[in-house]
PyMOL commands that place a pseudoatom at each C-alpha (Angstrom):
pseudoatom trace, name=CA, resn=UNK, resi=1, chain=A, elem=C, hetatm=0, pos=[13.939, 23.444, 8.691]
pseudoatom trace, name=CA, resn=UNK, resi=2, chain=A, elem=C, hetatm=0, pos=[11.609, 20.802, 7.917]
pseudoatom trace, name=CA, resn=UNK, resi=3, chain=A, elem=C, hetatm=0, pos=[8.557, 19.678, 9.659]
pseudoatom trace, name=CA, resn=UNK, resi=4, chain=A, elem=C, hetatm=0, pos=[9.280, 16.722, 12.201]
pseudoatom trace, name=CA, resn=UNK, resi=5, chain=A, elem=C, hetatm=0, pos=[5.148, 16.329, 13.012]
pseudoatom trace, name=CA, resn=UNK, resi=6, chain=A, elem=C, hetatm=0, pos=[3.272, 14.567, 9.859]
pseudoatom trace, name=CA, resn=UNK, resi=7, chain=A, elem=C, hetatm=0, pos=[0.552, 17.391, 9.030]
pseudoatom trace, name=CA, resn=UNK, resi=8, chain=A, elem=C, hetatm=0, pos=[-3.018, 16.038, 9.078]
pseudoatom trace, name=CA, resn=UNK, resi=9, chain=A, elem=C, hetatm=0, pos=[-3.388, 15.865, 4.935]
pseudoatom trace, name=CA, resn=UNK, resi=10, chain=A, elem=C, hetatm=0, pos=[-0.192, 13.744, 5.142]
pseudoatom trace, name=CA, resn=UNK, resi=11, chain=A, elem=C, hetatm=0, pos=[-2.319, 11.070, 7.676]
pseudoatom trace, name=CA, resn=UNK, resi=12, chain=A, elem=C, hetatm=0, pos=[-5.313, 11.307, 5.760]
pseudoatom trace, name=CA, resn=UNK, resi=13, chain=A, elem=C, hetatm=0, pos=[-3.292, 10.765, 2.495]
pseudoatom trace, name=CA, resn=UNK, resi=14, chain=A, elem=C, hetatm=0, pos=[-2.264, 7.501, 3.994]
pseudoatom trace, name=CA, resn=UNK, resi=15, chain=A, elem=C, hetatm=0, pos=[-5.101, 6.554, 5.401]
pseudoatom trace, name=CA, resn=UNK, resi=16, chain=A, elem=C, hetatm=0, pos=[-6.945, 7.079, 2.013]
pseudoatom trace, name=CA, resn=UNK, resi=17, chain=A, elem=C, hetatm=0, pos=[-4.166, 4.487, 0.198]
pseudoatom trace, name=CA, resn=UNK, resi=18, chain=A, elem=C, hetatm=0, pos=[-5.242, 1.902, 3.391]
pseudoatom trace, name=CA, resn=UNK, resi=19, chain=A, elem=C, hetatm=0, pos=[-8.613, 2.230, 2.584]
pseudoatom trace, name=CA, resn=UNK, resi=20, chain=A, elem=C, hetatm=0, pos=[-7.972, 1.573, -1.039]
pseudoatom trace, name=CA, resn=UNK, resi=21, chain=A, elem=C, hetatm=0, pos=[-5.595, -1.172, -0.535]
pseudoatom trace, name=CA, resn=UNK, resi=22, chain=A, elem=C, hetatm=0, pos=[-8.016, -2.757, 1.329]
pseudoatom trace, name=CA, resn=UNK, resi=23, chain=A, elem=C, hetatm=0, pos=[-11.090, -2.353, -1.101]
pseudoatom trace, name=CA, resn=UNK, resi=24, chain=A, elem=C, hetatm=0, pos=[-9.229, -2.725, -4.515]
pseudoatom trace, name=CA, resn=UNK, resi=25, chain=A, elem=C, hetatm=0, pos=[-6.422, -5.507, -3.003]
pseudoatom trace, name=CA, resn=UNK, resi=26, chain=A, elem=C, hetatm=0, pos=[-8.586, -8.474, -2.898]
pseudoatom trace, name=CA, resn=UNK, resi=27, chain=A, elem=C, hetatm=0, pos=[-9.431, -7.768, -6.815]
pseudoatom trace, name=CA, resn=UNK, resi=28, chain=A, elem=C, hetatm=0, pos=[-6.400, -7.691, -8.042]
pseudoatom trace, name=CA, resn=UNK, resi=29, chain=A, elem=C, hetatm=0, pos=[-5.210, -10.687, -6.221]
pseudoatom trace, name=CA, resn=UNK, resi=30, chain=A, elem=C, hetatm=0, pos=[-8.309, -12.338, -8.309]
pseudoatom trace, name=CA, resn=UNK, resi=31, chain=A, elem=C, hetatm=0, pos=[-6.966, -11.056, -11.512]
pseudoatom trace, name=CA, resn=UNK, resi=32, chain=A, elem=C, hetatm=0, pos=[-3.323, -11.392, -10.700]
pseudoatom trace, name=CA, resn=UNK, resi=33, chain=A, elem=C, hetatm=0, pos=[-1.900, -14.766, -12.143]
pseudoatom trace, name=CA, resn=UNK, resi=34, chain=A, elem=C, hetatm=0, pos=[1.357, -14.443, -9.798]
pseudoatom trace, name=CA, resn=UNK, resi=35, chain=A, elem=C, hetatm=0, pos=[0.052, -13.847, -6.365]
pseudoatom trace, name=CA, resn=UNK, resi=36, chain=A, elem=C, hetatm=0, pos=[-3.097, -15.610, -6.920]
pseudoatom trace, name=CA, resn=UNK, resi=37, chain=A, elem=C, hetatm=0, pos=[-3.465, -17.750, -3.565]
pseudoatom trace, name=CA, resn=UNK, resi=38, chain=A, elem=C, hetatm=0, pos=[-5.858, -18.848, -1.160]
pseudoatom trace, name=CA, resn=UNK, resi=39, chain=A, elem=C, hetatm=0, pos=[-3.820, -18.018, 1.818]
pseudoatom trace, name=CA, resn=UNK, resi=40, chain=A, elem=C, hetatm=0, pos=[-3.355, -15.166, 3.971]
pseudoatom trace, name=CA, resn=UNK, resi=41, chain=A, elem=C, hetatm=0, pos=[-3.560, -11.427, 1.598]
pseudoatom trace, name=CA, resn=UNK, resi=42, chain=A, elem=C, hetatm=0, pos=[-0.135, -10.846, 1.630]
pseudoatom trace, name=CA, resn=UNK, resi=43, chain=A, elem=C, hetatm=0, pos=[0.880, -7.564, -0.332]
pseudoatom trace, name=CA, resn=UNK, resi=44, chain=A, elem=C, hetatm=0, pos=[4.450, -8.842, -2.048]
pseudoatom trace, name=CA, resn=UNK, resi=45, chain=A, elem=C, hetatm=0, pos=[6.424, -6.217, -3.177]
pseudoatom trace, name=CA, resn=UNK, resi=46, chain=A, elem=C, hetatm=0, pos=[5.509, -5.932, -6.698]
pseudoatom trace, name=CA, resn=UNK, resi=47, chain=A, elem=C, hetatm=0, pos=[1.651, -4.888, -5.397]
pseudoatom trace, name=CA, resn=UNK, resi=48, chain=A, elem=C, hetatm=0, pos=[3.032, -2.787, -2.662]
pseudoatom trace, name=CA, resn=UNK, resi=49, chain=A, elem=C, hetatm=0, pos=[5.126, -0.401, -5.538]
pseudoatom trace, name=CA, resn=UNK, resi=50, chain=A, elem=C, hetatm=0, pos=[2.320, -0.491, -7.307]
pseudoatom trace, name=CA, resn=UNK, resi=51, chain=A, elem=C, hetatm=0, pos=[0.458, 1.211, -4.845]
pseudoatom trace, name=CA, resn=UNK, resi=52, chain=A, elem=C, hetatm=0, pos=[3.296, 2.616, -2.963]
pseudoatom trace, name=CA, resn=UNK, resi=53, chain=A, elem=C, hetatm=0, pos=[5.592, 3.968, -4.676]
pseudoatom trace, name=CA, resn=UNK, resi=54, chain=A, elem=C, hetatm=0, pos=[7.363, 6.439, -2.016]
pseudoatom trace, name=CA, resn=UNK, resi=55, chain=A, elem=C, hetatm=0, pos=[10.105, 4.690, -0.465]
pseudoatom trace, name=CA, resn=UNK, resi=56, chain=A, elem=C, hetatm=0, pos=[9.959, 6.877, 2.266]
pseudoatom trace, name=CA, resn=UNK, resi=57, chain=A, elem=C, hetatm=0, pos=[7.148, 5.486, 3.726]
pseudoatom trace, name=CA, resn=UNK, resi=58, chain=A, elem=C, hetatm=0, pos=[8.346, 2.149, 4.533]
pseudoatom trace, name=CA, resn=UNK, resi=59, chain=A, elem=C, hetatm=0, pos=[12.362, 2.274, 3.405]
pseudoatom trace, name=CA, resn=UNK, resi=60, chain=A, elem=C, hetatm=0, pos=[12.947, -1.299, 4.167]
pseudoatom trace, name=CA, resn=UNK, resi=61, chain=A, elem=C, hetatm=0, pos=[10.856, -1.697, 1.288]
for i in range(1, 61): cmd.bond("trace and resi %d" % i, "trace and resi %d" % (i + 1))
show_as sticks, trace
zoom trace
């Protein structure tokens, strides 16, 4: 039977990708001719799979 509680690697794991989306995110938006904006950082799909590529995290996705 599979575990219904996230272990504690599994948080930090995500964490970790948060932290990373938030230091590397703004750079790539520089370098990124498509979602290049001055608005609000919004992470469009494309970046999220790039980043995230586990539907299971967020299956609406």
């Amino acid at each position: 039977m599979p575990q219904l509680n996230p272990s504690p690697w599994f948080l930090i794991l995500i964490l970790s990708w948060f932290v990373f989306l938030i230091v590397f995110t703004p750079k790539i938006y520089k370098i990124h001719p498509i979602v290049k904006s001055n608005s609000a950082l919004i992470i469009t799909p494309e970046i999220y799979h790039l980043f995230f590529p586990w539907n299971w995290i967020w299956p609406w996705y």
